[in-house]
DOFI-186939 format. One record per residue (C-alpha): chain; x, y, z. Coordinates in Angstrom, 1 decimal. Last residue first. Example, Ala and Ser with C-alpha at 12.3 -4.5 7.8 and 13.67 -1.06 7.14 Angstrom:
residues 2
ATOM   miti     east    north       up
ATOM      A     13.7     -1.1      7.1
ATOM      A     12.3     -4.5      7.8
This chain:
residues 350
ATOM   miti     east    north       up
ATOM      A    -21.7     -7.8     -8.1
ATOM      A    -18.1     -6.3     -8.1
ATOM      A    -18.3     -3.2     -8.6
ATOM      A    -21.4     -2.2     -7.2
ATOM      A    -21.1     -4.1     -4.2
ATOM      A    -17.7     -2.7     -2.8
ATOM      A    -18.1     -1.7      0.8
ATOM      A    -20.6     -4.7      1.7
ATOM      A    -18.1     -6.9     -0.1
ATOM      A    -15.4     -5.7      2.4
ATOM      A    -17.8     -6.0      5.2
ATOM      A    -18.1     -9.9      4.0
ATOM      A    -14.4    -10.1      3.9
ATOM      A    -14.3     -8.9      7.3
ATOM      A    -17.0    -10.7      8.7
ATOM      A    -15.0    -13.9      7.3
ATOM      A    -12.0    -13.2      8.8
ATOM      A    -13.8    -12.7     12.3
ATOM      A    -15.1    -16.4     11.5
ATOM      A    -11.6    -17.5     10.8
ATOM      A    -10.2    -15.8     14.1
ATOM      A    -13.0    -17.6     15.9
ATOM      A    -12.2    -21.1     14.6
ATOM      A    -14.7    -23.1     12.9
ATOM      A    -12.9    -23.0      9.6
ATOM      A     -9.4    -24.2     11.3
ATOM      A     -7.3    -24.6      8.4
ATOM      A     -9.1    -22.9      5.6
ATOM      A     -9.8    -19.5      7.3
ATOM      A     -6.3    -20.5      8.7
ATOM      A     -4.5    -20.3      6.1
ATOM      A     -2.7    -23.5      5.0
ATOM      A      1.3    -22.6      4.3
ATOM      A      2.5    -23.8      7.4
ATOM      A      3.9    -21.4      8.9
ATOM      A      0.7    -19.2      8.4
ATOM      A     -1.9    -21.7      9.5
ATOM      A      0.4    -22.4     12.3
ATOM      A      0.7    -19.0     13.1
ATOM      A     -3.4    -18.7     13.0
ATOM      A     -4.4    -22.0     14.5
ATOM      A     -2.2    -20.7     17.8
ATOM      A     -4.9    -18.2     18.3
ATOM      A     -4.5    -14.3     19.6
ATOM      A     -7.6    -12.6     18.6
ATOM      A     -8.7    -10.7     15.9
ATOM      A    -11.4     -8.1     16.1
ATOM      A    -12.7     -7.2     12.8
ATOM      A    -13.9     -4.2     10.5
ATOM      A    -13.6     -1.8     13.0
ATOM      A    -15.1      1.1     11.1
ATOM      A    -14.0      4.5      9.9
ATOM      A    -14.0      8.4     11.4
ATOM      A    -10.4      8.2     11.4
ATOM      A    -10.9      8.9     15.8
ATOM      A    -13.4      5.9     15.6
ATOM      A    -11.5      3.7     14.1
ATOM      A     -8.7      4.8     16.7
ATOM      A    -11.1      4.4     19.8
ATOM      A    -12.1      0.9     18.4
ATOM      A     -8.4     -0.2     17.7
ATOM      A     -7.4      1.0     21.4
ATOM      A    -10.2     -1.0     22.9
ATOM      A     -8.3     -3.4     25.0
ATOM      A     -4.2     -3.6     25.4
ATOM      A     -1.8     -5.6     24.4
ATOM      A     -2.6     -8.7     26.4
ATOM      A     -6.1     -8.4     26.5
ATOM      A     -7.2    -11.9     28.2
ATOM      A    -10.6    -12.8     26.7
ATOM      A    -12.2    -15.5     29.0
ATOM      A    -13.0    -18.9     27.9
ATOM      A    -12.3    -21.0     30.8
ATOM      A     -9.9    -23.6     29.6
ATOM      A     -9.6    -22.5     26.0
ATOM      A     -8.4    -18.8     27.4
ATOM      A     -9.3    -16.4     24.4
ATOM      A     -5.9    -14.3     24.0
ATOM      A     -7.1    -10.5     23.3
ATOM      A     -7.0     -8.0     20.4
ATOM      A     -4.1     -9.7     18.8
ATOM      A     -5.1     -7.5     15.3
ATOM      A     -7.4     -4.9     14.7
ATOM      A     -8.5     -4.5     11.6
ATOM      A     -9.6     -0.9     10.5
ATOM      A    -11.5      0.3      7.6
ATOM      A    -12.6      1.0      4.3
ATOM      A     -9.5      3.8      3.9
ATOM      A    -10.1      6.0      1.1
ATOM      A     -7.3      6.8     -1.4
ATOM      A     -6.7     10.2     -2.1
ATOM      A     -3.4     10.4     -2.0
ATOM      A     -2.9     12.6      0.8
ATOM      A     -5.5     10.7      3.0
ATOM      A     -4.2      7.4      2.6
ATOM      A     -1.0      8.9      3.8
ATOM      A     -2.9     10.3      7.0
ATOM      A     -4.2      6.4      7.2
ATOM      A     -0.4      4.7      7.0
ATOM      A      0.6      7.5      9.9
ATOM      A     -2.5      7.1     11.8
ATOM      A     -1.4      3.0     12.0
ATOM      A      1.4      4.4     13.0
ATOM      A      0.3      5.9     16.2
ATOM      A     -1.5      2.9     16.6
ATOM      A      1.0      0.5     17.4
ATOM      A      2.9      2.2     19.8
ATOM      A     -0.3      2.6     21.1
ATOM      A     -0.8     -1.0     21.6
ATOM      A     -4.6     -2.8     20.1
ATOM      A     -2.8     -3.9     17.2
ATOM      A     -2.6     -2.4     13.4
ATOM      A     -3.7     -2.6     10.5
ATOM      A     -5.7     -0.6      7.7
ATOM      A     -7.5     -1.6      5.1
ATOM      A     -6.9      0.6      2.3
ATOM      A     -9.6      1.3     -0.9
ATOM      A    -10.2      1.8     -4.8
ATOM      A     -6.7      2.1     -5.6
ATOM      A     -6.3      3.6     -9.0
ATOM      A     -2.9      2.2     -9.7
ATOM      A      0.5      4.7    -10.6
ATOM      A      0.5      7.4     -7.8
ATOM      A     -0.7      4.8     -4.9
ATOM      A      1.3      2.2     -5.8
ATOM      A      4.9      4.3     -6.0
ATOM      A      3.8      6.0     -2.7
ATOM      A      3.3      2.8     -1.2
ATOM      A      6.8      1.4     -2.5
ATOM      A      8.8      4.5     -2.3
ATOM      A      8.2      4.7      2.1
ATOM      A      4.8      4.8      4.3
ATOM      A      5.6      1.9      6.7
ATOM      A      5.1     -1.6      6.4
ATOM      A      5.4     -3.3      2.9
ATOM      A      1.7     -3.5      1.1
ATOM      A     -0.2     -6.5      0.7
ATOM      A     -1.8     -6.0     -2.4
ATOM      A     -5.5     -7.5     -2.9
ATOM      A     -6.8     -7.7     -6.8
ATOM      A    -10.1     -8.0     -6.0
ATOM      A    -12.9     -9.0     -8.8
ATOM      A    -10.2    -11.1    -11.5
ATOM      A    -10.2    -11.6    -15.0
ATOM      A     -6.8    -12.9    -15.0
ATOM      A     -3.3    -11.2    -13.9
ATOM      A     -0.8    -12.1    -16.6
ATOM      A      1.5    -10.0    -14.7
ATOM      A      3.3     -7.2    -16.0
ATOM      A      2.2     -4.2    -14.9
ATOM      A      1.1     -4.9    -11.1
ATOM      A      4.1     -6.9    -10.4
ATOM      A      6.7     -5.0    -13.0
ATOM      A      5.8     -1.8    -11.1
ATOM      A      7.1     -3.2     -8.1
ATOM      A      9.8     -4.0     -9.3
ATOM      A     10.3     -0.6    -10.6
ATOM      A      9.9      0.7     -7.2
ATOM      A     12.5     -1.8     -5.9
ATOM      A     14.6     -0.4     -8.0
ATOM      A     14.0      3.7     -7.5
ATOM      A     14.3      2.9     -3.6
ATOM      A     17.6      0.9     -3.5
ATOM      A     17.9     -2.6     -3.8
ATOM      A     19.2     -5.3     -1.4
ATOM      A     16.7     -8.0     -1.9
ATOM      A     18.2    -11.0      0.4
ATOM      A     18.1    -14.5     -0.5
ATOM      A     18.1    -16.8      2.4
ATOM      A     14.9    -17.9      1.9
ATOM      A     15.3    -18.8     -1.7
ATOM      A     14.5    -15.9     -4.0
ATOM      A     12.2    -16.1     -7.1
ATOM      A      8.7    -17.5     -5.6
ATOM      A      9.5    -15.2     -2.3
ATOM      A      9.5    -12.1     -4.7
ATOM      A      5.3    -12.4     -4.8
ATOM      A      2.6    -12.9     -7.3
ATOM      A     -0.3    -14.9     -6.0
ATOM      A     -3.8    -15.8     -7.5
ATOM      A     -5.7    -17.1     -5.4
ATOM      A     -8.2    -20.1     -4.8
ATOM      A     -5.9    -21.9     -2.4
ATOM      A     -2.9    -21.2     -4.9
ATOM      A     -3.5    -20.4     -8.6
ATOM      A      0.9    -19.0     -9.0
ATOM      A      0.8    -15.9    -10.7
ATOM      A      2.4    -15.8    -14.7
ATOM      A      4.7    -12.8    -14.8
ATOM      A      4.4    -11.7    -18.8
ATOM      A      7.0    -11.6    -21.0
ATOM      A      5.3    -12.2    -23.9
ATOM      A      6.4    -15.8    -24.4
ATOM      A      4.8    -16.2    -21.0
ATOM      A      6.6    -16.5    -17.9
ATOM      A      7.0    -18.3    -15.0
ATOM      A      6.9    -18.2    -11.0
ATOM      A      9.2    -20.2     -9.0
ATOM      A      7.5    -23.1     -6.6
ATOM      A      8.0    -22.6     -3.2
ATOM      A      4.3    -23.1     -2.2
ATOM      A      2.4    -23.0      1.3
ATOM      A      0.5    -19.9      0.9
ATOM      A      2.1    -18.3      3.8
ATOM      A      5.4    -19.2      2.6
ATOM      A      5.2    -18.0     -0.6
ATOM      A      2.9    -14.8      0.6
ATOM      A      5.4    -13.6      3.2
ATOM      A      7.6    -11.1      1.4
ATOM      A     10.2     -9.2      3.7
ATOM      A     11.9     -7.0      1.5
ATOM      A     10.1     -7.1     -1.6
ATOM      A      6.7     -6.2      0.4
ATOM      A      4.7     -5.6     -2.6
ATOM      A      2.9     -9.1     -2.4
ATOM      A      0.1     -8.7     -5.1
ATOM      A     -2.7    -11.1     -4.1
ATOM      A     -5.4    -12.2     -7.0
ATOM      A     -9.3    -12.7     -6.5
ATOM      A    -11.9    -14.4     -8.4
ATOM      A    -15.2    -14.0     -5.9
ATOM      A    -16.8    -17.3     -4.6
ATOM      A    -17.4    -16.6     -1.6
ATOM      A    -14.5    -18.6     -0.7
ATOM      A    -12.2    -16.4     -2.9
ATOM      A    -13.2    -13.7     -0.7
ATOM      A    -12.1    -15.5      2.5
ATOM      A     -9.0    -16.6      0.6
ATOM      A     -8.0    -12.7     -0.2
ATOM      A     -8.7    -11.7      3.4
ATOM      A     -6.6    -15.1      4.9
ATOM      A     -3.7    -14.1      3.2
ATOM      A     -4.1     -9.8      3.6
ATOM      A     -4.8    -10.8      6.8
ATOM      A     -1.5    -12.7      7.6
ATOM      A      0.2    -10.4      5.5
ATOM      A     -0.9     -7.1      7.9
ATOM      A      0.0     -9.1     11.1
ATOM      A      1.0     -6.4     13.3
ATOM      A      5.0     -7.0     12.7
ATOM      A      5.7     -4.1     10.9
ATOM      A      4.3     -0.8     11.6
ATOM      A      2.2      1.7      9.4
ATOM      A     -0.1     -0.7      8.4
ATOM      A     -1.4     -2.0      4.8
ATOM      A     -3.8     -3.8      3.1
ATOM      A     -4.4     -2.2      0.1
ATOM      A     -7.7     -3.3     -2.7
ATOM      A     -7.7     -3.3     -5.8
ATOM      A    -11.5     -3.8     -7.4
ATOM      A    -12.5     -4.7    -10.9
ATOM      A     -9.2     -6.2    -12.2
ATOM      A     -9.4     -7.0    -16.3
ATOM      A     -7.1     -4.5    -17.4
ATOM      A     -5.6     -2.6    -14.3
ATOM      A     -6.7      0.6    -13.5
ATOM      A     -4.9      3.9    -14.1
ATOM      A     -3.1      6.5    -12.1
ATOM      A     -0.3      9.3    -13.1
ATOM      A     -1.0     10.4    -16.5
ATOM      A     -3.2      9.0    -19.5
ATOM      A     -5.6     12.8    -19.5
ATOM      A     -8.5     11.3    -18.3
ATOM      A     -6.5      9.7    -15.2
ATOM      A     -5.0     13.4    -14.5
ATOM      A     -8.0     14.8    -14.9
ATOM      A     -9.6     12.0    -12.5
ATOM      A     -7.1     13.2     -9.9
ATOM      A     -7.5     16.8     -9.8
ATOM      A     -5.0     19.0    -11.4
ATOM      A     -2.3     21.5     -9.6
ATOM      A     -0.6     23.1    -12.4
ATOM      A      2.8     24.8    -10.0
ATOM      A      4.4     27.2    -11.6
ATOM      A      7.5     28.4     -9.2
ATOM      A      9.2     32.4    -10.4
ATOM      A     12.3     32.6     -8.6
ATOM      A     13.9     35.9     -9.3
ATOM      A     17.4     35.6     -9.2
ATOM      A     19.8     33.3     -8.3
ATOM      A     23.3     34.1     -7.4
ATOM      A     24.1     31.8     -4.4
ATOM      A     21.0     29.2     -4.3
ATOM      A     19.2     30.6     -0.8
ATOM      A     15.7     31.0     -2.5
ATOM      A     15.9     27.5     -4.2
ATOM      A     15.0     25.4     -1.4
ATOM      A     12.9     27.2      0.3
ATOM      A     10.9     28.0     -2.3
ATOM      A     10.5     24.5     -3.1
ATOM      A      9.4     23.9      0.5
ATOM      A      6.6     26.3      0.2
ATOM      A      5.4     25.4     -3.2
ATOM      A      5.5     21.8     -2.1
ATOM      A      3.4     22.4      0.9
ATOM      A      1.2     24.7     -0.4
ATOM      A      0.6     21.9     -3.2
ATOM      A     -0.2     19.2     -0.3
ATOM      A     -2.2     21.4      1.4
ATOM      A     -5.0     21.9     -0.9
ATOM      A     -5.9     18.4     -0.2
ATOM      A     -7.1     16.9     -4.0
ATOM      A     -4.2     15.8     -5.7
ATOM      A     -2.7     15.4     -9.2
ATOM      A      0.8     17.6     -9.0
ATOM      A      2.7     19.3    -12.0
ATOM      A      5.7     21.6    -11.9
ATOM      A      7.3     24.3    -14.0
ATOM      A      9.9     25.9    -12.4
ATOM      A     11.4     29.1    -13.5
ATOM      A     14.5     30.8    -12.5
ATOM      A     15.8     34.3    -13.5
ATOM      A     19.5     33.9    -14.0
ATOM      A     19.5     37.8    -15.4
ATOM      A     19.4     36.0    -19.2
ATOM      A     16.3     33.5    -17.9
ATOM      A     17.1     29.6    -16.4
ATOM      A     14.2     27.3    -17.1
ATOM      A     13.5     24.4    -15.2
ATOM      A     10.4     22.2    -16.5
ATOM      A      7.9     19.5    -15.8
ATOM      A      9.0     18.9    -12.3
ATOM      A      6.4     16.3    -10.4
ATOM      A      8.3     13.4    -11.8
ATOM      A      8.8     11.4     -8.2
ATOM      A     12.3     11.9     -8.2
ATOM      A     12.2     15.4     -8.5
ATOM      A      9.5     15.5     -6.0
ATOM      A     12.0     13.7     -3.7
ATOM      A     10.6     10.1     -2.1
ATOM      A     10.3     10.3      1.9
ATOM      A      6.5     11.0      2.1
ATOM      A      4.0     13.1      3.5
ATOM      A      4.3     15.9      1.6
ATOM      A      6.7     14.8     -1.2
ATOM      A     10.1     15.5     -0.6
ATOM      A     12.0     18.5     -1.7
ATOM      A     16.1     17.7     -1.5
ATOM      A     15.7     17.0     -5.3
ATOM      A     14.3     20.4     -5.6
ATOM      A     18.3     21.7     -4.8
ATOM      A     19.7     19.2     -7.5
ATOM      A     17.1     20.2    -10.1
ATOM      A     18.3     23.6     -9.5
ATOM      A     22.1     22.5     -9.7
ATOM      A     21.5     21.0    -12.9
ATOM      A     19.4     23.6    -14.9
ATOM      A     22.6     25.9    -14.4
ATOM      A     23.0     29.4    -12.5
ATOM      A     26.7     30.0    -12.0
């Protein structure tokens, strides 16, 4: 027999364009009605601007049901809204109070040195003397304790609100202030999404002009979970000069794409290893491949970083380099970033 339960359990196996999370999952169904000749009618809701997405989900939803033994007539209503209707109406996105500008820095591989520069980013702008806060969203792998040299476990207020640690100018929520280094986070996707949610929602984030967020790698629950429930105003994506590298650094930028979140730029890190005895760029993972790709998305290289020792050791030991080594050449390229970053955002946050 027909029953509401077994259709929700055949759009369960839906995912989202682009994305691993179910549409079921994800709250996109509305409504499943089941009519006297087992008629079925699906009432879905989806806030996006690429046309493709909801031929997508129409298309795999029919597919889906269609081969359900004894079903009849599939009839799939799909209210496809834009974005700022959604936001006008209290659904999906929404800002943060008091946070003028959030900004992603993500990648679509791990190990590319996204939460290094999302660390030496948010200090860079904090130097020039904007207030800015770092969200560490990577629950699996957080970075930002160490990286901003404090173990110290966060607190609360009597309203149970998350209060961020004020370290090197920034203010920093992350799972490494809760869990010792030993600690795993073994949680599965709907968890760690509400954690998540818990960091942006409810911290006691101050007045602040960037509120950066150093994504996990990947394109998984967590970036989908951000991007549906913040208004991000931009991504920085990045990635190392390697191809292997790059190809999913066009996976992180396609998902931008789907969400409607405009990518700023590119950073491309361990471009080359400046030889202090000579001073010649060696490219030891490739040259140009972060330029051609910023050029394929139609975006700019915000920075070329290169292979320094004062950068892990900033990073290890909990100073960042931009504040380390300040006449270094990765924390000049730092700076240009943050700078292009203000360029990018001026009317916000001026």
């Amino acid at each position: 027999m027909i029953s509401e339960d077994l259709v929700r359990q055949a759009l369960a196996t839906v995912p989202y364009p682009g994305f691993k999370r179910d549409i079921v999952s994800f709250g996109l169904v509305k409504a499943v009605h089941i009519g006297e000749d087992r008629d079925v009618t699906v009432v879905m809701e989806v806030a996006t601007k690429d046309p493709q997405v909801p031929e997508a989900i129409y298309t795999k939803t029919r597919a889906a049901l269609d081969p359900l033994p004894g079903i009849g007539n599939v009839q799939i209503d799909l209210n496809v809204k834009e974005p700022e209707q959604q936001q006008a109406e209290g659904l999906g996105q929404s800002s943060i109070p008091g946070v003028k500008q959030i900004l992603a820095v993500a990648s679509g591989k791990g190990g590319v040195g996204k939460s290094t520069v999302a660390t030496n980013l948010a200090v860079s702008l904090a130097e020039q003397g904007k207030r800015v806060g770092l969200c560490d969203c990577d629950l699996y792998g957080p970075s930002a304790a160490l990286m901003f040299g404090s173990d110290d476990e966060l607190r609360a207020t009597s309203e149970n609100q998350i209060v961020p640690h004020r370290l090197h100018g920034v203010h920093v929520v992350s799972m490494g202030f809760l869990l010792s280094d030993t600690s795993p986070v073994i949680v599965r996707g709907p968890i760690a999404t509400r954690y998540i949610q818990q960091f942006l929602r409810q911290v006691a984030w101050p007045d602040l002009d960037f509120l950066v967020l150093d994504l996990p790698p990947g394109t998984g629950d967590v970036q989908l979970t951000i991007v549906q429930t913040v208004a991000v105003d931009g991504a920085l994506i990045v990635t190392t000069p390697q191809e292997v590298a790059l190809i999913d650094a066009r996976k992180a930028s396609s998902m931008f794409a789907k969400v409607n979140v405009p990518v700023w730029g590119l950073v491309e890190n361990m471009s080359y290893f400046l030889c202090p005895d000579n001073g010649q760029e060696y490219p030891i993972f490739g040259r140009g491949g972060g330029e051609r790709e910023a050029k394929r998305l139609g975006v700019p290289l915000m920075g070329r970083l290169p292979l320094e020792p004062a950068v892990r050791e900033g990073g290890d030991e909990g100073v960042p380099v931009v504040l380390r080594k300040k006449g270094g050449m990765a924390a000049q390229v730092f700076r240009e970033i943050a700078s292009g970053i203000l360029e990018k955002s001026y009317e916000k946050v001026s």
